[in-house]
C-alpha positions in Angstrom: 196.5 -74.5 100.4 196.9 -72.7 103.8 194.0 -72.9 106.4 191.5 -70.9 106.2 191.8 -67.8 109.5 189.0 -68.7 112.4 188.3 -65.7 113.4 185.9 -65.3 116.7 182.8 -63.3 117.8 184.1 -60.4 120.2 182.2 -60.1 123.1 183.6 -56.7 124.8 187.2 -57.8 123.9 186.8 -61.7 124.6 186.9 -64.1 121.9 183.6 -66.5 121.2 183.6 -69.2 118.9 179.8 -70.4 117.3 178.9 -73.4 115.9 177.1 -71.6 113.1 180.4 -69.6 110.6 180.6 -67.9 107.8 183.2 -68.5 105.0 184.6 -65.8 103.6 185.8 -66.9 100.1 188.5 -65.8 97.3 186.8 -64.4 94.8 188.6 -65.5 91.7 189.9 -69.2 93.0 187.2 -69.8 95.5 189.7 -70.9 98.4 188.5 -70.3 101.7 190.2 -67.7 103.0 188.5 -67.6 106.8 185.7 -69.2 109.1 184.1 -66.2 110.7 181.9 -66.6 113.9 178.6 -65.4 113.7 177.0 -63.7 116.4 172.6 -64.2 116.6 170.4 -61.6 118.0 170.6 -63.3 121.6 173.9 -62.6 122.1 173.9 -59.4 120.9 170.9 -58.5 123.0 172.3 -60.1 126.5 175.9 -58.3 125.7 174.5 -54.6 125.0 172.7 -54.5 128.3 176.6 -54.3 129.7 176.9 -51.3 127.1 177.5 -48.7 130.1 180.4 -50.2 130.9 182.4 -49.3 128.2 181.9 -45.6 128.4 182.9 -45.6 132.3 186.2 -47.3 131.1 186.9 -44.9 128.4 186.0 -42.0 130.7 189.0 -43.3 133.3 191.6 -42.1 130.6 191.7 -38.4 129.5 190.7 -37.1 126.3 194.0 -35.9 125.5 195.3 -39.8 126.6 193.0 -41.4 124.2 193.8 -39.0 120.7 197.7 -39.2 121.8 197.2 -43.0 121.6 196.0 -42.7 118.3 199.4 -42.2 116.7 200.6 -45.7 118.1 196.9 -47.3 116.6 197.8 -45.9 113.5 201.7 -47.2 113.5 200.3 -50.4 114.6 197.3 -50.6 111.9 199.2 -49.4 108.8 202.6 -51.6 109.4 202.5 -53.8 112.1 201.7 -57.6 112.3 198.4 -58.2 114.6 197.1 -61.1 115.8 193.4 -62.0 113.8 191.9 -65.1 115.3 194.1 -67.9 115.3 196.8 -66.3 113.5 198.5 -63.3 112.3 198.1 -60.6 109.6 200.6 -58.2 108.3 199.6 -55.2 106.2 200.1 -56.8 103.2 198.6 -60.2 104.1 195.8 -57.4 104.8 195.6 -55.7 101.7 195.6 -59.3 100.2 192.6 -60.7 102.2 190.6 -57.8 101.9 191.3 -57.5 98.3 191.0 -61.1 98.0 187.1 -60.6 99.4 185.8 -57.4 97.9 187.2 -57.5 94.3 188.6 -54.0 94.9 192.3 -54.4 94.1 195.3 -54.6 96.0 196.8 -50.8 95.7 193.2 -49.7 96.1 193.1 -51.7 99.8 196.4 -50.2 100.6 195.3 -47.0 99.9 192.5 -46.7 102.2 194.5 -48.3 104.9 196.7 -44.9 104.3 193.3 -43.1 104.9 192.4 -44.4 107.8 196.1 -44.0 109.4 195.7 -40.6 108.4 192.5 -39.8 110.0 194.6 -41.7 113.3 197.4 -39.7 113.2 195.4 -36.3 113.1 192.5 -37.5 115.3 193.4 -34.2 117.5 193.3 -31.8 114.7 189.9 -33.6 113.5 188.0 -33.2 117.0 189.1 -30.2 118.0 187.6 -28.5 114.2 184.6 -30.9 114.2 184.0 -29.1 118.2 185.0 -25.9 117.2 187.5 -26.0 119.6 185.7 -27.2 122.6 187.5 -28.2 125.9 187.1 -32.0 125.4 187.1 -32.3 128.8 183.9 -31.0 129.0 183.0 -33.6 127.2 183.9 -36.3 129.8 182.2 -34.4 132.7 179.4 -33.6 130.3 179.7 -29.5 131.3 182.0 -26.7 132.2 183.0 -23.5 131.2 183.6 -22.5 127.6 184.6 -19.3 128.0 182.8 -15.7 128.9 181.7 -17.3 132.1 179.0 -19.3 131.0 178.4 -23.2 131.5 178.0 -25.5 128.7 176.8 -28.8 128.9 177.0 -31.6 126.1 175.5 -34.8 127.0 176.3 -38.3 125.5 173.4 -39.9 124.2 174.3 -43.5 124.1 176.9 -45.7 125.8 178.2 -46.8 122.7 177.9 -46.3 118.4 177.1 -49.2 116.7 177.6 -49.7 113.2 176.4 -52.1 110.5 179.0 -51.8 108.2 179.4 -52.3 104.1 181.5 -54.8 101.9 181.7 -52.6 99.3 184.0 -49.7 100.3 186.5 -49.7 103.1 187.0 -46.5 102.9 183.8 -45.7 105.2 185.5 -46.9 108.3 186.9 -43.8 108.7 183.6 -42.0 109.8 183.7 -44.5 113.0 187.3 -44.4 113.8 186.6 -40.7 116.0 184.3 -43.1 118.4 186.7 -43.9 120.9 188.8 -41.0 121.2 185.2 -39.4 122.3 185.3 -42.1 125.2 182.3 -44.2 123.8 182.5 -47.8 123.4 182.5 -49.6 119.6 180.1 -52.1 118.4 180.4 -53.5 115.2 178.7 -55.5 112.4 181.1 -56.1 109.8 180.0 -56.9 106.4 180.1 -60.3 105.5 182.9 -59.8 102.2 184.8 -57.0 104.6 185.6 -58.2 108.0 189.2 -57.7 107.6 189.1 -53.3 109.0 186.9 -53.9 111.9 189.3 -56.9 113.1 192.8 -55.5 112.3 191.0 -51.9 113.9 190.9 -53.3 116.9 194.0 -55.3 117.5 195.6 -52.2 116.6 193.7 -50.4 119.4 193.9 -52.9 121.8 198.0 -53.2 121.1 198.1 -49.4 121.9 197.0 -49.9 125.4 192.8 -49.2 124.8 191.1 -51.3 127.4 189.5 -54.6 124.8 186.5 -54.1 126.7 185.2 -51.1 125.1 184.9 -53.0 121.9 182.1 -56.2 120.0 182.6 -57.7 116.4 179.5 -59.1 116.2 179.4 -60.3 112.5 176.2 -62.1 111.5 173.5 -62.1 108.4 170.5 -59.7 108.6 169.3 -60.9 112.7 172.7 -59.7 113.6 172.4 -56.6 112.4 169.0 -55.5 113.5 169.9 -56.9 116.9 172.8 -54.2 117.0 170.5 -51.6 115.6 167.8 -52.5 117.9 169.7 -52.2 121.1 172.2 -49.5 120.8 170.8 -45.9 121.0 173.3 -44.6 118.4 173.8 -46.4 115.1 175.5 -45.9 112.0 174.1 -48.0 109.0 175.2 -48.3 105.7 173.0 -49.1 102.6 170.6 -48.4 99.6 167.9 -45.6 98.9 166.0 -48.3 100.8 167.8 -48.3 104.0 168.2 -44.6 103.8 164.4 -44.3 103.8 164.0 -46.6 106.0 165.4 -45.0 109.0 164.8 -41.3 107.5 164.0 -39.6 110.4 164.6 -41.6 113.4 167.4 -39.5 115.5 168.9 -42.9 116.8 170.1 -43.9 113.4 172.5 -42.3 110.8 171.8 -44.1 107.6 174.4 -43.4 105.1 173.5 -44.4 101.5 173.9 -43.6 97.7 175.8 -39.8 97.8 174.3 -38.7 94.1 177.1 -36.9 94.4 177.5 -34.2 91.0 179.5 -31.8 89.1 178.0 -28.5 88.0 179.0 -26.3 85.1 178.4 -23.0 85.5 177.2 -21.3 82.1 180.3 -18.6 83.0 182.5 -21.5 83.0 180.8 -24.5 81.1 182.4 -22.9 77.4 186.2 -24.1 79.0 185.0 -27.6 80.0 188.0 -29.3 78.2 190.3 -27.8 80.8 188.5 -29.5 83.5 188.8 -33.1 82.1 190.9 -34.4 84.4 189.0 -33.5 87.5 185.7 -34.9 86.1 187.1 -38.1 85.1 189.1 -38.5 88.3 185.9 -38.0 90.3 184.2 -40.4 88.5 186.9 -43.2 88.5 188.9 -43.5 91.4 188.2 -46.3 94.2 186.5 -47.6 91.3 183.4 -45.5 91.6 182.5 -47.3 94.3 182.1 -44.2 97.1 179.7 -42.2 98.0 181.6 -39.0 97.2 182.2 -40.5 93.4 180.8 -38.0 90.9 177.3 -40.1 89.6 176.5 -37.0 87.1 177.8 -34.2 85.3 175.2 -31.4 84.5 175.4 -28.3 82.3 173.7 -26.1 79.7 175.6 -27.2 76.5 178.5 -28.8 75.5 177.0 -31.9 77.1 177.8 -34.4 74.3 181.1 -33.2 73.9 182.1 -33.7 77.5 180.0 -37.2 77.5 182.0 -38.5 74.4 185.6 -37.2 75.8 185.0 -38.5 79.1 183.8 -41.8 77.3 187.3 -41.7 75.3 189.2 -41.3 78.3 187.1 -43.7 80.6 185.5 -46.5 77.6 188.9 -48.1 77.3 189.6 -49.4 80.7 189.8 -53.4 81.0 189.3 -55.3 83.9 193.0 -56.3 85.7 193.7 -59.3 88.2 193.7 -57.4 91.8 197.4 -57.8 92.0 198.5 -55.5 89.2 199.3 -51.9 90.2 196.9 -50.6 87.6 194.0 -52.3 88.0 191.3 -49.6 88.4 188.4 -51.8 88.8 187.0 -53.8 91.3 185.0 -57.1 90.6 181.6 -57.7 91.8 181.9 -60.8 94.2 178.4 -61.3 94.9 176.9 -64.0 92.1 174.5 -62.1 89.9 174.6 -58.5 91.3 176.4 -57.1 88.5 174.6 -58.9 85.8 171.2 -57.3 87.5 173.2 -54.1 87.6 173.1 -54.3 83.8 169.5 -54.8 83.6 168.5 -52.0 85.1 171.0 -50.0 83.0 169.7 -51.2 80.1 166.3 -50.8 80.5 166.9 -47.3 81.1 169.1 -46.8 78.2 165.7 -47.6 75.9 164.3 -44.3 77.1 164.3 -41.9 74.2 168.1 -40.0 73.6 169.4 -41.4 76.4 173.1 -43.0 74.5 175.8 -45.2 76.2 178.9 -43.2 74.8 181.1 -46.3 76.0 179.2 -48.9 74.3 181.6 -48.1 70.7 184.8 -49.5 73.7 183.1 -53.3 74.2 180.6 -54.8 76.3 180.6 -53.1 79.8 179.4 -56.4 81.6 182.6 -58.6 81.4 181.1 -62.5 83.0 184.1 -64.1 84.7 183.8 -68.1 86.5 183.4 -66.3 90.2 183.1 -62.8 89.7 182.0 -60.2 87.1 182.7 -56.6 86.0 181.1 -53.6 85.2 183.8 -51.2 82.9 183.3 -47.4 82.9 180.0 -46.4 81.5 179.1 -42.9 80.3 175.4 -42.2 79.4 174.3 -38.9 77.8 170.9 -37.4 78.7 169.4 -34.6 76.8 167.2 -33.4 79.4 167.0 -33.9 83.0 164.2 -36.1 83.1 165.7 -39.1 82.0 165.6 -41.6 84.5 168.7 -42.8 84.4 169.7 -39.7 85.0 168.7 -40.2 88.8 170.7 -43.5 89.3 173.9 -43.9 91.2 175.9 -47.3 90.7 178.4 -49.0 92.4 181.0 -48.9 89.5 182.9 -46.0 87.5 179.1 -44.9 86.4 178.5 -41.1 85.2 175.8 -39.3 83.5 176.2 -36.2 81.7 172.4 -34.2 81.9 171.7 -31.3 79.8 169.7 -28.9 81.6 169.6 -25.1 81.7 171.5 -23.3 84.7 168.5 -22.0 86.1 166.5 -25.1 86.4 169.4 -27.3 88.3 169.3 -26.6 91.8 165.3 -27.8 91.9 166.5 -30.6 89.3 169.4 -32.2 90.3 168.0 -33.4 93.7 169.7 -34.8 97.4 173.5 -34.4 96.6 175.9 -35.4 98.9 179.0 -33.7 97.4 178.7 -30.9 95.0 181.2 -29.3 92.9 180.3 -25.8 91.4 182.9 -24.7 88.6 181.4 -21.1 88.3 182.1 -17.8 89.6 178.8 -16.5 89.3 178.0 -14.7 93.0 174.2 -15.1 91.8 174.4 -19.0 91.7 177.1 -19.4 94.7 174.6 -17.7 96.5 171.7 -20.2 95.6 174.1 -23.0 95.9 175.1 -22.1 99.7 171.7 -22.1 100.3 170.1 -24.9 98.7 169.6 -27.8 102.1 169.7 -30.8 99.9 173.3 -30.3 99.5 175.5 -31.6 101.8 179.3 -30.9 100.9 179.8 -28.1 98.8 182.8 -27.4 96.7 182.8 -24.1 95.2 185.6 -24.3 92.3 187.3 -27.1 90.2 187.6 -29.3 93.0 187.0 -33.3 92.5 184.1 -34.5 94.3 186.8 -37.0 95.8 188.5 -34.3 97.8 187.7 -34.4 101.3 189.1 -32.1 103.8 189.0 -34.4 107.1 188.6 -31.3 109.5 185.5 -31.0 108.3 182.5 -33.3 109.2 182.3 -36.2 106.4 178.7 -37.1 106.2 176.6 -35.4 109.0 178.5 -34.3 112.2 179.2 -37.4 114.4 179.7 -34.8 117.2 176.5 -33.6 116.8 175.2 -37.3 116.4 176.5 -38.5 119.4 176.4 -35.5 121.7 173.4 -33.2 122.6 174.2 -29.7 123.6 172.4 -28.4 126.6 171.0 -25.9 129.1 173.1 -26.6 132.9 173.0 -24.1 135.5 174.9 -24.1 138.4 173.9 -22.1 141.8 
């Protein structure tokens, strides 16, 4: 048995061991796979009072400098072998480890370390549609002309973006990732399972010639990570309904949370659902349900029991694979107990009256392993809107299919965070461009999985961490 990785508290680029660690364990042998630092609210507090100094570094290299750089980060993050603590990791010791931690499986992992090379490698392209084709130098100087002689001015509103990051879905680092290339510093509080992006992130960074100072892993239990929300003026937080709640609101926090994220059926297009199978089921399933931007309900006018029983043929059937086997689609819950409560709260809500698992005729959907569980596929029909289930979003390849009438869904199907309209009705594209409690909207069979990176993600990060502003000049 190898020893387990010791992997340090980073203190604007320098290493710091605690006495207090974390072990970050295998999930189906138990092994220790690495001893991670934790950082208390003390440190955390004491090291963001030196916050400033990581924007004046990053403003000493150019724009331009910075997003060119991000090519090499990206070589260096998707292929190379990067020091992590006391050792090494390659990307497929990577993909391993993170897999290894999670549950997600191992071609999953490597898939959203394509992602996030991706977003790297077109960082450029990203900023200059999510400015509108700004100057970014204006940016560093904070104003200049934009054009028909007039001075803009956008202000940075913090030093540096914290974020208190998931263990659930790796796939979220990319909302982060255009931090530095906007010359503001990183702090990060890595999720206890997922520790494994933020660390390889940025060795890859720091390889590729960014100054390590700009950057804290602070990873930690709850202290930590109120301590980095506490003292950084721009954060990024990642949680439940709860959290989102929470810090509803507050203009120093962007709480990302469940996306609710749905497929509509137009009644123009509903009577030809069969043809758009695929797309329903692919935005239900892939990453194993476990992103925001999966599709947590399909909603139409008929047909609904048809779709929820085809879906459930095509979905039912899919067993739980070890993480090593290209085809594993689902990813185990490593967290004792949370998928067996999971279960309870679906099946308290499956009592309610016509409300019908059409996966239950496949086998039990909570499979009990020695370390880990799984949830398989689930597909509930509702007949009517109401339902409560109907409402729920779960971290697993979960989809209702609601019955309700076109013209009651828009006030129905409430916050959405990605919503695909298959109609061509001008009438209800209308209503659907204008309804605010939609966030991405995909007019068309589009899968609520496609995102189109020149376009924000979840809430503008520009407009997050910049504030646009009147500057005159005599």
């Amino acid at each position: 048995m190898a020893n387990p990785l010791k992997i340090p508290v980073l203190r604007w680029g320098k290493p710091y061991e605690s006495l207090e660690v974390d072990e970050v364990k295998h999930f189906i042998s138990g092994e220790a796979i690495a001893q991670v630092s934790q950082a208390n609210g003390g440190i955390i507090g004491r090291d963001m009072r030196s916050a400033q100094r990581a924007r004046d570094v990053l403003r000493q290299i150019p724009i331009g400098d910075l997003i060119e750089k991000m090519k090499t980060v990206a070589d260096l993050y998707e292929k190379g072998t990067l020091p992590l603590g006391d050792g090494t990791q390659s990307p497929d010791d990577f993909a391993h480890q993170q897999s290894a931690s999670t549950g997600l499986p191992e071609h999953m992992c490597q898939m959203n370390m394509t992602k996030n090379a991706f977003v790297l490698r077109n960082m450029g392209k990203i900023l200059d549609c999510l400015t509108r084709g700004l100057n970014l130098d204006i940016l560093t100087k904070g104003y200049g002309e934009e054009g028909r002689g007039v001075i803009v001015s956008y202000q940075a509103q913090a030093p540096v973006l914290s974020a208190v990051l998931p263990s659930n879905s790796p796939g979220v680092h990319t909302l982060w990732l255009p931090v530095i290339p906007l010359q503001l510093g990183l702090v990060l509080k890595p999720g206890p399972q997922e520790p494994w992006t933020p660390y390889r992130m940025v060795a890859a960074y720091t390889q590729a010639g960014i100054p390590p100072e700009v950057f804290g892993i602070y990873p930690g239990g709850a202290e930590a990570g109120a301590a980095v929300l506490e003292h950084c003026t721009r954060a990024m937080i990642f949680g439940g309904t709860a959290t989102v709640e929470r810090y509803k609101g507050n203009p120093r926090v962007q709480a990302h949370g469940p996306g609710f994220s749905k497929i509509l059926l137009g009644d123009d297009e509903v009577d030809h659902w069969e043809k758009h199978l695929d797309l329903m089921a692919e935005s239900i399933y892939i990453n194993s349900g476990r992103g925001c931007i999966n599709c947590s309900g399909i909603w139409a006018s008929r047909h609904t029991k048809e779709i929820a029983a085809a879906l459930a043929e095509r979905l039912g059937p899919i067993e739980a694979l070890p993480p090593e086997d290209p085809q594993a689609g689902l990813a185990a819950f490593t967290v004792p107990g949370q998928a067996k409560a999971v279960w309870g709260m679906i099946e308290t809500d499956l009592k309610e009256n016509g409300v019908t698992d059409m996966t239950a005729k496949f086998g039990p959907r909570l499979v009990e392993r020695e370390r880990c569980d799984y949830l398989r596929p689930m597909i509930v029909h509702c007949p009517s809107h109401e339902a409560a289930i109907a409402k729920k979003e779960y971290m697993f390849p979960f989809s209702t299919v609601v019955q309700c009438p076109e013209e009651q869904m828009l006030a129905a199907i409430g916050p959405t965070l990605v919503c695909t309209a298959i109609t061509k009705n001008e009438q209800l594209i209308r209503k659907l461009s204008d309804a605010i409690h939609i966030d991405r909207l995909n007019i068309g069979p589009l899968p609520t999985t496609k995102l189109n990176w020149l376009q924000p993600h979840e809430g503008s990060i520009i407009d997050f961490l910049f504030r646009s502003r009147a500057y005159q000049v005599a």
